[in-house]
Each structure stands twice: as structure tokens, then as C-alpha cells.
C-alpha positions as CSV (number, residue, x, y, z in Angstrom):
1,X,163.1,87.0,-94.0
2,X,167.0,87.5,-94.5
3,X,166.9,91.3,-93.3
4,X,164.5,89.5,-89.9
5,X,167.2,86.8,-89.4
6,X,169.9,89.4,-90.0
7,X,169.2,91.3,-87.4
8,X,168.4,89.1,-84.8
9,X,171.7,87.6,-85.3
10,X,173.4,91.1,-85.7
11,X,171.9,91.6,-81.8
12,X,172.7,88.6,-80.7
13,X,176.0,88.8,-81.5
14,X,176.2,92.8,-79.8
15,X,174.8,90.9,-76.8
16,X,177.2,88.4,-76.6
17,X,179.9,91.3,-76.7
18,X,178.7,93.1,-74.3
19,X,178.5,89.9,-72.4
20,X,182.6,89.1,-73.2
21,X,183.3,92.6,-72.3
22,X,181.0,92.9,-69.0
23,X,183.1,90.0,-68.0
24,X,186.9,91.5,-68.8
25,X,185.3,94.8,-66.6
26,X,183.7,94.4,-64.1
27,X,185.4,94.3,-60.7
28,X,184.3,91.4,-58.8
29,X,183.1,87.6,-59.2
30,X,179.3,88.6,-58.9
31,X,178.8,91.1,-61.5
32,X,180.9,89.2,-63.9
33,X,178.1,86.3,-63.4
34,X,175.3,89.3,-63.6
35,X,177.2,90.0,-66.8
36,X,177.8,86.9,-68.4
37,X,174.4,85.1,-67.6
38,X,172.0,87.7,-68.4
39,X,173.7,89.4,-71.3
40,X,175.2,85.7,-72.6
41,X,171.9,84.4,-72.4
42,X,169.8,86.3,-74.4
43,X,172.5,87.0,-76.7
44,X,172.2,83.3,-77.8
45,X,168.7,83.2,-77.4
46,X,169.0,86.1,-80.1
47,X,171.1,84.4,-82.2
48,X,169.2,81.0,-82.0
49,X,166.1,83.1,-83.0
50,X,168.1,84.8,-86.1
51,X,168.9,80.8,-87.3
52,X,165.2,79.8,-86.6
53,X,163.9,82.3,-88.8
54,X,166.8,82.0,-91.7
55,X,166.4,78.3,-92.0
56,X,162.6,78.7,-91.8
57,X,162.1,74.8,-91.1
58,X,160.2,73.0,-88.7
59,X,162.6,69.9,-87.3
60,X,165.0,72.8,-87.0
61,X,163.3,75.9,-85.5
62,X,162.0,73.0,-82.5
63,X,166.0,72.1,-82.0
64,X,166.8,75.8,-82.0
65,X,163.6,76.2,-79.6
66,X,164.4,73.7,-77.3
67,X,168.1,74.7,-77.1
68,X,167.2,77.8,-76.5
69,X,164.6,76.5,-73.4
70,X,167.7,74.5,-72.1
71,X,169.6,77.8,-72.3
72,X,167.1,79.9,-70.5
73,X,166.7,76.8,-67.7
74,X,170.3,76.5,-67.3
75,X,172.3,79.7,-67.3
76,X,170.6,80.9,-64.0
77,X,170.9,77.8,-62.3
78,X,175.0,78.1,-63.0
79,X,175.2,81.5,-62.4
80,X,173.9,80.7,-58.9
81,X,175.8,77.9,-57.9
82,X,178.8,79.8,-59.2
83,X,177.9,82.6,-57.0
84,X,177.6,80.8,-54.1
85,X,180.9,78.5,-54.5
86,X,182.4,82.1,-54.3
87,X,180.2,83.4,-51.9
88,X,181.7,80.3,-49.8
89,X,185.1,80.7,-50.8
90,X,185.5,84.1,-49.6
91,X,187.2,86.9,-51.5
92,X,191.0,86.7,-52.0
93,X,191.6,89.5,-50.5
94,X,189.5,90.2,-47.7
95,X,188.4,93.6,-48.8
96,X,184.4,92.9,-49.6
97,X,181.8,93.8,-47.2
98,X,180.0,90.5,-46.3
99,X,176.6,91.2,-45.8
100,X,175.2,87.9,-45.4
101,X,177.9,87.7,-42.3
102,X,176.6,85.4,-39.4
103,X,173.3,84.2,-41.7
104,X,174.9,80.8,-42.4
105,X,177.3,80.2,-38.9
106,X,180.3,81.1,-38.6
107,X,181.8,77.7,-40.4
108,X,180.2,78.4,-43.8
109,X,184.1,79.7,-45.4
110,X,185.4,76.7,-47.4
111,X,188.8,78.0,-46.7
């Protein structure tokens, strides 16, 4: 049961590196978000696992469970909106190709 907990926690915590370190690489707003929210996410849902199976209890393994639903249910959801607000805000410096140009009127900019 230790070794099982162990290393689900040892991969959840790899995850959630190479979610920190996705985000400090990559280039631009949207693949930090790719980053972040897919590698982020299952790194906790990794590490919630590795407690659920350490502590072995059932009050706690639901809390873990349902925290990790409201991860799952959440992280996407933020990920988009955080896309778009950028999407909408337009790159600092001009130098992205738009192509969702024109789709959403020519007023969409929040600038």
C-alpha cells in the first residue's frame, strides 16, 4: 500500500513539474495554458490518488474523490476562459498569425 501511494505521488509530483516547467518554456499564452491545465491537472489528480490510497479511509478517499472531480470540472473551464480573455486581448506584440481573423467582427479586440 505505501510503495502504491508512493508512486502515485512520486508521478504526480513529475507531473506537476513538468507542468511548472511547460509554463516557464513555452513561447506563447496558449501553450502555457495547454501546459499548465493538462499536465497540472492530472498531476494533482495523481497526487490526490497517492493520499487516497495512503490514508486508506473512506470519509477521506470521497474528499480526495470529489476534489479531484472539482479539479477535472474546473481546470478546463479556466483554461478556456483564460484563452479567450487573451484571444480578445490580442498579442502584445502583434506578431501572431490570427486565424480566427474576421470570425467574430471586426470589434471583438478589447484593446
Amino acid at each position: 500500500m505505501t510503495y502504491a501511494a508512493l508512486t502515485l505521488a512520486s508521478l504526480g509530483t513529475a507531473f506537476l513539474l513538468l507542468a511548472a516547467v511547460g509554463v516557464v518554456r513555452m513561447p506563447d499564452l496558449f501553450t502555457r495554458l495547454q501546459a499548465s491545465s493538462k499536465a497540472g491537472t492530472l498531476g494533482a489528480a495523481l497526487l490526490l490518488g497517492g493520499a487516497a490510497v495512503f490514508f486508506a479511509d473512506g470519509p477521506i478517499t470521497v474528499r480526495l474523490g470529489m476534489i479531484g472531480v472539482f479539479l477535472v470540472l474546473t481546470a478546463p473551464v479556466a483554461a478556456h476562459a483564460l484563452a479567450r480573455v487573451g484571444y480578445l486581448a490580442g498579442p502584445p506584440d502583434g506578431s501572431s498569425v490570427d486565424e480566427l481573423a474576421g470570425r467574430y467582427g471586426d470589434d471583438h479586440r478589447l484593446d
